[in-house]
Biopython code that builds the backbone (N, CA, C, O; Angstrom):
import numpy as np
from Bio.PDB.StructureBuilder import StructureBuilder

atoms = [
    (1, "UNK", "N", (106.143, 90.102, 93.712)),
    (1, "UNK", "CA", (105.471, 91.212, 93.081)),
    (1, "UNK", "C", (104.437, 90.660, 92.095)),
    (1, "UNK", "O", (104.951, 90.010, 91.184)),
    (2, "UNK", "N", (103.275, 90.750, 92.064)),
    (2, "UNK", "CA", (102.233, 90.546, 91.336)),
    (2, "UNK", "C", (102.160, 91.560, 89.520)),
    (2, "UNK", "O", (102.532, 92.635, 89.050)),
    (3, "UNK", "N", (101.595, 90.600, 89.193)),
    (3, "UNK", "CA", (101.612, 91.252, 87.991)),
    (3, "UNK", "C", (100.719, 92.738, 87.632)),
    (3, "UNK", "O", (100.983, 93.590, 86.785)),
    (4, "UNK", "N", (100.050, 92.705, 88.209)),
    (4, "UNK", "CA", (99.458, 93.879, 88.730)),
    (4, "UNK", "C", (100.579, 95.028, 88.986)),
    (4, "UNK", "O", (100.676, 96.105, 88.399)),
    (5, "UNK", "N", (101.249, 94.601, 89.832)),
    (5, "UNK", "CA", (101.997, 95.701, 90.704)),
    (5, "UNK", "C", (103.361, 96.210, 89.387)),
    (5, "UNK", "O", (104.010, 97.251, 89.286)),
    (6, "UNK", "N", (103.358, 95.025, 88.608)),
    (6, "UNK", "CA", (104.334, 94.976, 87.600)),
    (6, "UNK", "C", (103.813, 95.955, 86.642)),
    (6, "UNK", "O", (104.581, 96.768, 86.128)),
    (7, "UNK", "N", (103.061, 95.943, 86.475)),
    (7, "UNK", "CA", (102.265, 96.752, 85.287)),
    (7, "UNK", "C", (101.838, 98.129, 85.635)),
    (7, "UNK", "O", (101.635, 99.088, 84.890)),
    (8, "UNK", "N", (101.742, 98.021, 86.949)),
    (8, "UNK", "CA", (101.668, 99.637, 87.509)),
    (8, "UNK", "C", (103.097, 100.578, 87.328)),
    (8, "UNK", "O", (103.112, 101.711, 86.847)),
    (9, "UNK", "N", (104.328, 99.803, 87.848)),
    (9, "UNK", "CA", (105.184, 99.981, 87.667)),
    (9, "UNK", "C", (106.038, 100.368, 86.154)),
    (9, "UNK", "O", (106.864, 101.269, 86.008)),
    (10, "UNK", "N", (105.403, 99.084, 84.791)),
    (10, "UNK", "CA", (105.782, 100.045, 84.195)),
    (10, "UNK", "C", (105.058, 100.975, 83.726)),
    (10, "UNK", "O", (105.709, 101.572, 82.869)),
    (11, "UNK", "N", (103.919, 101.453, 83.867)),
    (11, "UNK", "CA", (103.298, 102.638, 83.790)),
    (11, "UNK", "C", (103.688, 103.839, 84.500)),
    (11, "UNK", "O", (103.362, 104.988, 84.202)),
    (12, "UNK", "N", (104.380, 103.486, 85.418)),
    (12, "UNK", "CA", (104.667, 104.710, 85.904)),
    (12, "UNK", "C", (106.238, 105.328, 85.263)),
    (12, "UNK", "O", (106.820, 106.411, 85.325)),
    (13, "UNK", "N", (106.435, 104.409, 84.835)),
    (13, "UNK", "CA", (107.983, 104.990, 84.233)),
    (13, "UNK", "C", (107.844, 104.723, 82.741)),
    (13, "UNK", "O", (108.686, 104.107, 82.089)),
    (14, "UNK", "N", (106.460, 105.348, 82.138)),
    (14, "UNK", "CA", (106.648, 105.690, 81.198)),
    (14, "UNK", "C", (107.719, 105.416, 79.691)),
    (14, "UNK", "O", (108.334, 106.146, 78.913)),
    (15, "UNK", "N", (107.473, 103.795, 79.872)),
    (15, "UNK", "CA", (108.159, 102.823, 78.623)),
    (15, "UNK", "C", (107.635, 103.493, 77.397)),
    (15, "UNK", "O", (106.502, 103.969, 77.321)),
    (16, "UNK", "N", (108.741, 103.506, 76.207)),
    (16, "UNK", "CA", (108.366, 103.954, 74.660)),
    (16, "UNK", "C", (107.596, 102.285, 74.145)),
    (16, "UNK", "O", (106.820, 102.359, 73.192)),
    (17, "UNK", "N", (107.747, 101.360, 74.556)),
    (17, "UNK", "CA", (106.928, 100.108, 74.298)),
    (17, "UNK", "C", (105.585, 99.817, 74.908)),
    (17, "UNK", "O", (105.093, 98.850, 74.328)),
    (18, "UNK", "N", (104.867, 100.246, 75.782)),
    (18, "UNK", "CA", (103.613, 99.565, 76.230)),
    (18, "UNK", "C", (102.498, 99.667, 75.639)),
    (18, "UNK", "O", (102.081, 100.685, 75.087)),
    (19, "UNK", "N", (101.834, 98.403, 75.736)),
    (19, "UNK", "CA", (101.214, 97.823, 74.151)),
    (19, "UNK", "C", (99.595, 98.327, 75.126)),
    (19, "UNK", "O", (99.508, 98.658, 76.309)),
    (20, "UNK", "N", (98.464, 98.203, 74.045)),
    (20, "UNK", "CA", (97.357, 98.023, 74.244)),
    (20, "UNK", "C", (97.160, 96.898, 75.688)),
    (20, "UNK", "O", (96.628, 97.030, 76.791)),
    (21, "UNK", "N", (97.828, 95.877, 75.056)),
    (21, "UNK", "CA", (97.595, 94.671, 75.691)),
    (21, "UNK", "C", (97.603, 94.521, 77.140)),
    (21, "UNK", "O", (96.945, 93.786, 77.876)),
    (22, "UNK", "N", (98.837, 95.714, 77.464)),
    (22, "UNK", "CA", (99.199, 95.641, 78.751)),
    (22, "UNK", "C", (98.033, 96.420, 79.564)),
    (22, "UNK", "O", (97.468, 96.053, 80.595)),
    (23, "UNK", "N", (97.796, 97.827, 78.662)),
    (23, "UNK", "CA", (96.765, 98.865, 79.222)),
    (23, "UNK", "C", (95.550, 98.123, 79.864)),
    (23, "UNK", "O", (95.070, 98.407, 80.961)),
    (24, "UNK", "N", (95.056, 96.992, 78.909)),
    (24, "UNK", "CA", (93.837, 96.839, 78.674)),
    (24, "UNK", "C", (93.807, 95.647, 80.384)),
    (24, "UNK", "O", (92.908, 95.685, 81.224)),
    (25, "UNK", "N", (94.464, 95.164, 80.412)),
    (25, "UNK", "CA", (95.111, 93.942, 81.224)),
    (25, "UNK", "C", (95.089, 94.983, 82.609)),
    (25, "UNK", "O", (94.207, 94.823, 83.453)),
    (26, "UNK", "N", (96.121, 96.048, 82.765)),
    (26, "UNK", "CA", (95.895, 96.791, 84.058)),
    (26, "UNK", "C", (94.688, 97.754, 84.008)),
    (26, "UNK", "O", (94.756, 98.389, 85.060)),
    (27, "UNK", "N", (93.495, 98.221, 83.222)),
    (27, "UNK", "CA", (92.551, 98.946, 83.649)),
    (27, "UNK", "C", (91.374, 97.576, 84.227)),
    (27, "UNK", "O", (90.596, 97.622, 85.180)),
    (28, "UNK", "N", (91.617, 96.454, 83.266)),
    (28, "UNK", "CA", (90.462, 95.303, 84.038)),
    (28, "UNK", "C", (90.914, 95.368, 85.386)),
    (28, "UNK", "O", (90.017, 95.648, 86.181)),
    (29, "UNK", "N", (92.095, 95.182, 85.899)),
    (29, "UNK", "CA", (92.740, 94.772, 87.419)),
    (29, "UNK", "C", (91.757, 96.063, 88.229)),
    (29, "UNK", "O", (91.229, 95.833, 89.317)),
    (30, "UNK", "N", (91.627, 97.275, 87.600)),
    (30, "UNK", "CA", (91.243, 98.692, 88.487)),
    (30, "UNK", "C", (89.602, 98.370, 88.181)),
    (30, "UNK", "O", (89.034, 99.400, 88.543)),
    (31, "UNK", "N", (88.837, 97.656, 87.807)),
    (31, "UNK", "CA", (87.519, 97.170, 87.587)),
    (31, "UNK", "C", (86.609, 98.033, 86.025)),
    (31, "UNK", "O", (85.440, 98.175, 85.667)),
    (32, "UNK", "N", (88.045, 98.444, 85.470)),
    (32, "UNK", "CA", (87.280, 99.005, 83.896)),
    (32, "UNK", "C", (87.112, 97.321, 82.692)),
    (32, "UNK", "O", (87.658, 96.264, 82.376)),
    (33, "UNK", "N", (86.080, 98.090, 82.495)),
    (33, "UNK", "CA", (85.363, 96.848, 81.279)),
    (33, "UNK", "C", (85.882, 97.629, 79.472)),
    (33, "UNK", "O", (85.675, 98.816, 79.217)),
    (34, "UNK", "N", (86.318, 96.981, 78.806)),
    (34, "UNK", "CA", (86.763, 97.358, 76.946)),
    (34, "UNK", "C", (85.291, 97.430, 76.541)),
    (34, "UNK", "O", (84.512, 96.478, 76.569)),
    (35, "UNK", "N", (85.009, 98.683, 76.160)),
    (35, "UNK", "CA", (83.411, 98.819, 75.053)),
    (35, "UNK", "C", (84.206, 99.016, 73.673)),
    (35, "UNK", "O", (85.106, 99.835, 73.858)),
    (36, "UNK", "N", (84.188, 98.707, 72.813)),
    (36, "UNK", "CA", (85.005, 98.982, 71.416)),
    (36, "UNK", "C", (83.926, 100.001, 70.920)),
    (36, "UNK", "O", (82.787, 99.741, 71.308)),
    (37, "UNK", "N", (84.032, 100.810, 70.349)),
    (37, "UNK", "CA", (83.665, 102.246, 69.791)),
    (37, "UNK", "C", (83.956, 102.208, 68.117)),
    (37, "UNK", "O", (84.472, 101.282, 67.492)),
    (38, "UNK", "N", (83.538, 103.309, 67.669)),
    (38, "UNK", "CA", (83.695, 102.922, 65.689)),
    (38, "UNK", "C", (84.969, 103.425, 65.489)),
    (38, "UNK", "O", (85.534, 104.353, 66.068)),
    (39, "UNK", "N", (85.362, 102.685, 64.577)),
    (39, "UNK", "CA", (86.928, 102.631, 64.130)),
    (39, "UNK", "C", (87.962, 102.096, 65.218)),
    (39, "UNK", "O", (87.899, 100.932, 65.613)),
    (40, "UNK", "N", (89.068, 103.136, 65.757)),
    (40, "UNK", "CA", (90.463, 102.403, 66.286)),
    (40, "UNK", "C", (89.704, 103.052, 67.584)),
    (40, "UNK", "O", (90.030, 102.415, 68.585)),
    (41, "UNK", "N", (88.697, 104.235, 67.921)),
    (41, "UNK", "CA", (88.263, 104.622, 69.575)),
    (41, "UNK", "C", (87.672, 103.341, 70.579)),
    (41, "UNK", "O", (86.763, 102.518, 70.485)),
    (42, "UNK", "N", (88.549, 103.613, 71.413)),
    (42, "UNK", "CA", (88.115, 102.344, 72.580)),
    (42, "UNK", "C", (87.759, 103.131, 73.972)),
    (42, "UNK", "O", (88.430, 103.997, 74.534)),
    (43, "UNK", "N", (86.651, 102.636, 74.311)),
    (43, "UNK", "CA", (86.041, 103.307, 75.844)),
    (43, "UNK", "C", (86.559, 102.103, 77.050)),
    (43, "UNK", "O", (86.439, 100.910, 76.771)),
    (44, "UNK", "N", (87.031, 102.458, 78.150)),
    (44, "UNK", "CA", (87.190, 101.403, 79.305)),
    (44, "UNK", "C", (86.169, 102.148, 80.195)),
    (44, "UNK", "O", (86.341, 103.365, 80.263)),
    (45, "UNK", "N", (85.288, 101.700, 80.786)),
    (45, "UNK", "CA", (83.842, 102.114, 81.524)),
    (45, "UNK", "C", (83.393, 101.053, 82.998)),
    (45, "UNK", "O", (82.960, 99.908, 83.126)),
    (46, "UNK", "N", (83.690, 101.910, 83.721)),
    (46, "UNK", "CA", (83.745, 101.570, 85.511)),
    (46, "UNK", "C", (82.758, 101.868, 86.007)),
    (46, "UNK", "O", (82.689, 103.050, 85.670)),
    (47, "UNK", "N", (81.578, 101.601, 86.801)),
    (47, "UNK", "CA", (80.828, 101.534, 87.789)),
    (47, "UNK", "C", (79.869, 102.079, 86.579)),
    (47, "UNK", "O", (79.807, 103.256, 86.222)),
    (48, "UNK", "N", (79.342, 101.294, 86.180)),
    (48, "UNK", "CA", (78.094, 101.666, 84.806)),
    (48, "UNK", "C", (77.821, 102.618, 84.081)),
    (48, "UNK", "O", (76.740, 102.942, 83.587)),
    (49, "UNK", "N", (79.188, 103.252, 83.984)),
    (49, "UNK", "CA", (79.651, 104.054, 83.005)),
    (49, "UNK", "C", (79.985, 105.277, 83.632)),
    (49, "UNK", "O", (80.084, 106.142, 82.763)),
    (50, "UNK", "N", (80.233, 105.791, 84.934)),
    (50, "UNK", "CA", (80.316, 106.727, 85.614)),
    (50, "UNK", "C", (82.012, 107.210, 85.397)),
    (50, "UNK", "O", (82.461, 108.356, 85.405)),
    (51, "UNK", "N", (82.499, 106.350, 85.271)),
    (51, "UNK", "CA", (83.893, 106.490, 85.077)),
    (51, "UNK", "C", (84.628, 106.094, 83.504)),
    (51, "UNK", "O", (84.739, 104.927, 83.128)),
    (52, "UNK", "N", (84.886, 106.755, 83.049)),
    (52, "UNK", "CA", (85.275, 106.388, 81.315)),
    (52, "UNK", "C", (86.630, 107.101, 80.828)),
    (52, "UNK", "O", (87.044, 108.259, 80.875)),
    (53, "UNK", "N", (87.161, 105.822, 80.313)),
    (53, "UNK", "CA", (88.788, 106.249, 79.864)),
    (53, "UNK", "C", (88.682, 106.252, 78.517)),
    (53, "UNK", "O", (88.803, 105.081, 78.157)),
    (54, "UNK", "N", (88.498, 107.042, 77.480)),
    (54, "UNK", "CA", (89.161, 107.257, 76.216)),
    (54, "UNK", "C", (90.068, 107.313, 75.529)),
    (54, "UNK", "O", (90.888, 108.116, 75.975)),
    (55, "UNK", "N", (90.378, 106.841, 74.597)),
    (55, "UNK", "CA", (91.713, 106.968, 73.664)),
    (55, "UNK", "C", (91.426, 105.950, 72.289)),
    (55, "UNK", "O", (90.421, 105.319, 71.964)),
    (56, "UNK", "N", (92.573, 106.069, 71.740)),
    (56, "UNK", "CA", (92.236, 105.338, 70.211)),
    (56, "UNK", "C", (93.293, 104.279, 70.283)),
    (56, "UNK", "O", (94.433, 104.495, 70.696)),
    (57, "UNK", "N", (92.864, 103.157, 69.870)),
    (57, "UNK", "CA", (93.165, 101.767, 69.858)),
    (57, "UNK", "C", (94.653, 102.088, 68.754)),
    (57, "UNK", "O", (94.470, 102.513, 67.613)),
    (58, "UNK", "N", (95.800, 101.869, 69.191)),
    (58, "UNK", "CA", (96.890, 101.918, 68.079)),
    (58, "UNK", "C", (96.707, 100.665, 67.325)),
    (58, "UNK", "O", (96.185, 99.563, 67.493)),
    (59, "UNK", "N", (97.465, 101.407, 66.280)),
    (59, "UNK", "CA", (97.765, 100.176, 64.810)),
    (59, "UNK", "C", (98.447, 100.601, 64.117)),
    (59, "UNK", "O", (98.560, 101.817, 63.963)),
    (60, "UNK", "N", (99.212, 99.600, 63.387)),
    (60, "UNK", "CA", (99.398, 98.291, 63.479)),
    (60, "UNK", "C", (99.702, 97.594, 64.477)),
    (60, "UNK", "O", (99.207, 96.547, 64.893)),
    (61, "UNK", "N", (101.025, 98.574, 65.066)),
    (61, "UNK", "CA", (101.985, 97.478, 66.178)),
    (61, "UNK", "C", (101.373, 97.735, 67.685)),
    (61, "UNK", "O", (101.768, 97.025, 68.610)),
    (62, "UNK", "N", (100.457, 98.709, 67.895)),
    (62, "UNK", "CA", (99.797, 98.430, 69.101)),
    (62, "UNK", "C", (100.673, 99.149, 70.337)),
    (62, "UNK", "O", (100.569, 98.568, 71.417)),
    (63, "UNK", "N", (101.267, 99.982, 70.319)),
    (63, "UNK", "CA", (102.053, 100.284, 70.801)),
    (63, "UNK", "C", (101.447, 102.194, 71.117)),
    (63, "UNK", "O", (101.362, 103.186, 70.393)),
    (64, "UNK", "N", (101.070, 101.824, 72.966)),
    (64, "UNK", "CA", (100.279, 103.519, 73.309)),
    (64, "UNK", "C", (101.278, 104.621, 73.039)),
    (64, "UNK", "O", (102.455, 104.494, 73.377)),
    (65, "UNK", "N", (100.748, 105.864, 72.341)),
    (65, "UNK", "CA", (101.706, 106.506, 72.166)),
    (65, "UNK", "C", (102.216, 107.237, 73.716)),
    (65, "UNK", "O", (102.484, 106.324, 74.498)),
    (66, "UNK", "N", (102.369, 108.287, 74.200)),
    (66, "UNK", "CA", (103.101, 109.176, 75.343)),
    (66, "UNK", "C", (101.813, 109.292, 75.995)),
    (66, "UNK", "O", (101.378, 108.692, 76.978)),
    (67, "UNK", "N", (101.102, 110.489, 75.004)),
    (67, "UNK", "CA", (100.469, 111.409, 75.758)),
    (67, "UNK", "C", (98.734, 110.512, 75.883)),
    (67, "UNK", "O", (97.644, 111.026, 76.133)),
    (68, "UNK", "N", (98.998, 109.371, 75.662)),
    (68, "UNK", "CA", (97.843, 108.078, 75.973)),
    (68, "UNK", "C", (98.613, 107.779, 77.521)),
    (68, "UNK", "O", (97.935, 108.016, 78.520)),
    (69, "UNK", "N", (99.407, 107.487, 77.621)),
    (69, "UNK", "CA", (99.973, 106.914, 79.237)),
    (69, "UNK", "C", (99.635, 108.280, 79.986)),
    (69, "UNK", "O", (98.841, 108.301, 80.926)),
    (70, "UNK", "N", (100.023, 108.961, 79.703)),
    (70, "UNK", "CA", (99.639, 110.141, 80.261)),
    (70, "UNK", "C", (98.091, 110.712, 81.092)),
    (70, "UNK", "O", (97.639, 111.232, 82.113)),
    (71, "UNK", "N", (97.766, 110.170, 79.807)),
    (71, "UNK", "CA", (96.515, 110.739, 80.307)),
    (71, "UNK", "C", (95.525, 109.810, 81.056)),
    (71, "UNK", "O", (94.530, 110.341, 81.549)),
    (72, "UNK", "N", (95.709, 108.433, 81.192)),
    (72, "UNK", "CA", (95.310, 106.696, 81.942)),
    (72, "UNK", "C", (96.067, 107.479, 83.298)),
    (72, "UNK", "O", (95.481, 107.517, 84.380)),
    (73, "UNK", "N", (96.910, 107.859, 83.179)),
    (73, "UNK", "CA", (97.421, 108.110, 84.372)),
    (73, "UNK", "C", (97.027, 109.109, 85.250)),
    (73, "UNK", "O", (97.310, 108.987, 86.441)),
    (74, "UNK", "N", (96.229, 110.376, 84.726)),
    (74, "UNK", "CA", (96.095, 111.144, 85.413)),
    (74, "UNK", "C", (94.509, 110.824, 85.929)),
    (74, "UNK", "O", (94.025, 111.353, 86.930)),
    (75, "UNK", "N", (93.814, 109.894, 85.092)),
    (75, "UNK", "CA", (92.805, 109.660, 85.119)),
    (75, "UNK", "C", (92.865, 109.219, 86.597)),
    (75, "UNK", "O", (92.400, 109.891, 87.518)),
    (76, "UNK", "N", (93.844, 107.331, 86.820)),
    (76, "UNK", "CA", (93.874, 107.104, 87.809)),
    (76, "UNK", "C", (94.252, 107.754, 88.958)),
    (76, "UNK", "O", (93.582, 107.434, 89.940)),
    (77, "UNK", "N", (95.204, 108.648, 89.162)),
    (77, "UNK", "CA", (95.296, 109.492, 90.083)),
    (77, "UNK", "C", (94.681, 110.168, 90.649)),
    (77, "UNK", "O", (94.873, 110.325, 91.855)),
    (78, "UNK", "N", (93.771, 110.777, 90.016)),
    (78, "UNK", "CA", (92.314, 111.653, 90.384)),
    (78, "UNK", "C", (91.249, 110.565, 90.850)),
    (78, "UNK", "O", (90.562, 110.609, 91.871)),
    (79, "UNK", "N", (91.265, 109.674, 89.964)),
    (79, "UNK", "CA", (90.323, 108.877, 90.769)),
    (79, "UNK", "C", (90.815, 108.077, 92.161)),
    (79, "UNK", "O", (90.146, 107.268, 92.804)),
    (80, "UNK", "N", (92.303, 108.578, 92.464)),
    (80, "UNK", "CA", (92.897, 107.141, 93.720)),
    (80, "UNK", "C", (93.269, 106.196, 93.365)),
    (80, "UNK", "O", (93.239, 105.365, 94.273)),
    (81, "UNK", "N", (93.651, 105.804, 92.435)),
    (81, "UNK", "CA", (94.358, 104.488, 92.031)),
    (81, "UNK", "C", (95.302, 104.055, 91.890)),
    (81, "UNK", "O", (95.790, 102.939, 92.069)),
    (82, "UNK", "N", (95.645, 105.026, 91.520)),
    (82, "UNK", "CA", (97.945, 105.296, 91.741)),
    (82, "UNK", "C", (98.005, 106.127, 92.835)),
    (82, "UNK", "O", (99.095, 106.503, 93.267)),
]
sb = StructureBuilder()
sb.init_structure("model")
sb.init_model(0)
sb.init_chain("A")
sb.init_seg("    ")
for serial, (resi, resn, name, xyz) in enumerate(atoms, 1):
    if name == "N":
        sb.init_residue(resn, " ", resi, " ")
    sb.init_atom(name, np.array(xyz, "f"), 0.0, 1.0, " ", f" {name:<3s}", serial, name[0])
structure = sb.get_structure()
């Protein structure tokens, strides 16, 4: 199982732990690029910006809240990715 496939996985079962780190790690694998935005807002931006994932960068511990997985998720789904 690829790490990829690992990370899809735990996205889909919705862990109270998954960090930025991981997000950021499986939207590069789906071909999104990190634009950092002002303050904690972070843009991930696919095919020259046609495709754009929003949300706010957690802090301290980095840790996405619910309704952030949530919504990466429905993103990918609509677009075909899950």
């Amino acid at each position: 199982m690829s790490k990829k496939d690992k990370l899809i996985g735990r996205l889909l079962n919705k862990p109270k732990d998954f960090t930025f780190d991981e997000m950021e790690s499986l939207l590069k694998y789906f071909g999104y690029e990190l634009k950092q935005g002002s303050g904690s807002g972070v843009k991930f931006i696919k095919d020259g910006g046609n495709e754009v994932i929003n949300f706010h960068k957690p802090h301290p511990n980095g840790i996405l809240k619910r309704y952030v997985l949530d919504q990466v998720m429905d993103k990918l789904r609509k677009d075909g990715l899950l």
